[in-house]
N, C-alpha and C positions, 0 to 999 in steps of 0.2 A: 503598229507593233511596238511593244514598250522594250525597254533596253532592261535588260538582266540585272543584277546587283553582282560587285564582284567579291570572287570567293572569300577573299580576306584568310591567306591564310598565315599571310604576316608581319595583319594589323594588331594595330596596340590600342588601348583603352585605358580609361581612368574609371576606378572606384568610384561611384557617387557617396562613397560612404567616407572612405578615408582617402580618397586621391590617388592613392597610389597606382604605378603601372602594371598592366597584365594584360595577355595577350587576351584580344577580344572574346576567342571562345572561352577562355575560363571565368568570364565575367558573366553571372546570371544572375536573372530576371526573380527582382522582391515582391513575393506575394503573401497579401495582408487578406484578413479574412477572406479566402479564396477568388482573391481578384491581384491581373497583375497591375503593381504600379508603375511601367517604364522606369523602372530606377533597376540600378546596374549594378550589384554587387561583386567583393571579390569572394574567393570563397571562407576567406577569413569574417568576414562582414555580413557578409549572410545569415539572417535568421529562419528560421523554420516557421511556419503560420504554426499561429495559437492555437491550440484545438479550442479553449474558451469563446470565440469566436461562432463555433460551429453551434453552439447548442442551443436547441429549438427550431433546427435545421433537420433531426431528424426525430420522425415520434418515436417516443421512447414510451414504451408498455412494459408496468414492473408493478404488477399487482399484490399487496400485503397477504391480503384476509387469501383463507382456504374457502373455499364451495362444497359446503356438506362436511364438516370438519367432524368426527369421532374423537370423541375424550380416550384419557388413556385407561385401560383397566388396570394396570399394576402403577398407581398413582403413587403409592408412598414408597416402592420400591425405585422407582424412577426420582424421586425428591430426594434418595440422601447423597451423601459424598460419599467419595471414595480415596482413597488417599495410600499411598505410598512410600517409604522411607518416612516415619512417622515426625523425626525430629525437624520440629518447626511447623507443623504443620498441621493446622489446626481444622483439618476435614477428620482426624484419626476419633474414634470412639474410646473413650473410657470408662473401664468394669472398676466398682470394688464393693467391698462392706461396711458395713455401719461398726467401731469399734476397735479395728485392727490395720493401721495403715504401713503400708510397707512399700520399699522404694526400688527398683530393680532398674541397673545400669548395665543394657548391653547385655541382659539377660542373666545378670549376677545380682544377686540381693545385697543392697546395700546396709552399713550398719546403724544408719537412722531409721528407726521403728518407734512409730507412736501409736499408745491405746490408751485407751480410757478419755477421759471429759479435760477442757481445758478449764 
């Protein structure tokens, strides 16, 4: 019959990280890509495992392409922009005519007006 380990409940430890003293249970076990290393952190010292570490660990299915893909029927209505608060913003569409330019700010007509040929 083997003999028990005692409770320790107030043993003391050292950091393998930075030395310092802490009571044995706050002192836990560094594990590096999901393996532990018997090494003794405090909780200051302690790092978290990489998740970089993990990958190719598990499959990972993320398929691009569609299966049977349908084009779209309103293709040019799905292509333009749309735009909002127009100033600055260069999705806005712009109307005029050949001969008579005229400037509107804020929905007042400004007093710069050009027609005819330069």
């Amino acid at each position: 019959m083997s003999v028990p380990y005692a409770k320790g409940k107030l043993a003391f430890g050292f950091c393998d990280t930075c030395g310092q003293r802490y009571d044995l249970k706050d002192l836990k076990i560094q594990i590096v890509a999901g393996r532990a290393t018997n090494i003794r952190n405090c909780p200051y010292c302690l790092d978290k495992d990489q998740p970089q570490y993990f990958v190719g660990r598990v499959p990972i299915n993320d398929p691009i392409a569609l299966l049977n893909p349908r084009p779209d029927t309103a293709q040019v209505v799905s292509r333009e922009l749309w735009g909002w608060n127009p100033v600055g913003n260069n999705a806005v569409y712009g109307t005029g005519q050949v001969g008579v330019i005229q400037i509107y700010l804020n929905g007042v007509p400004s007093p710069i007006t050009y027609s005819g040929e330069m």
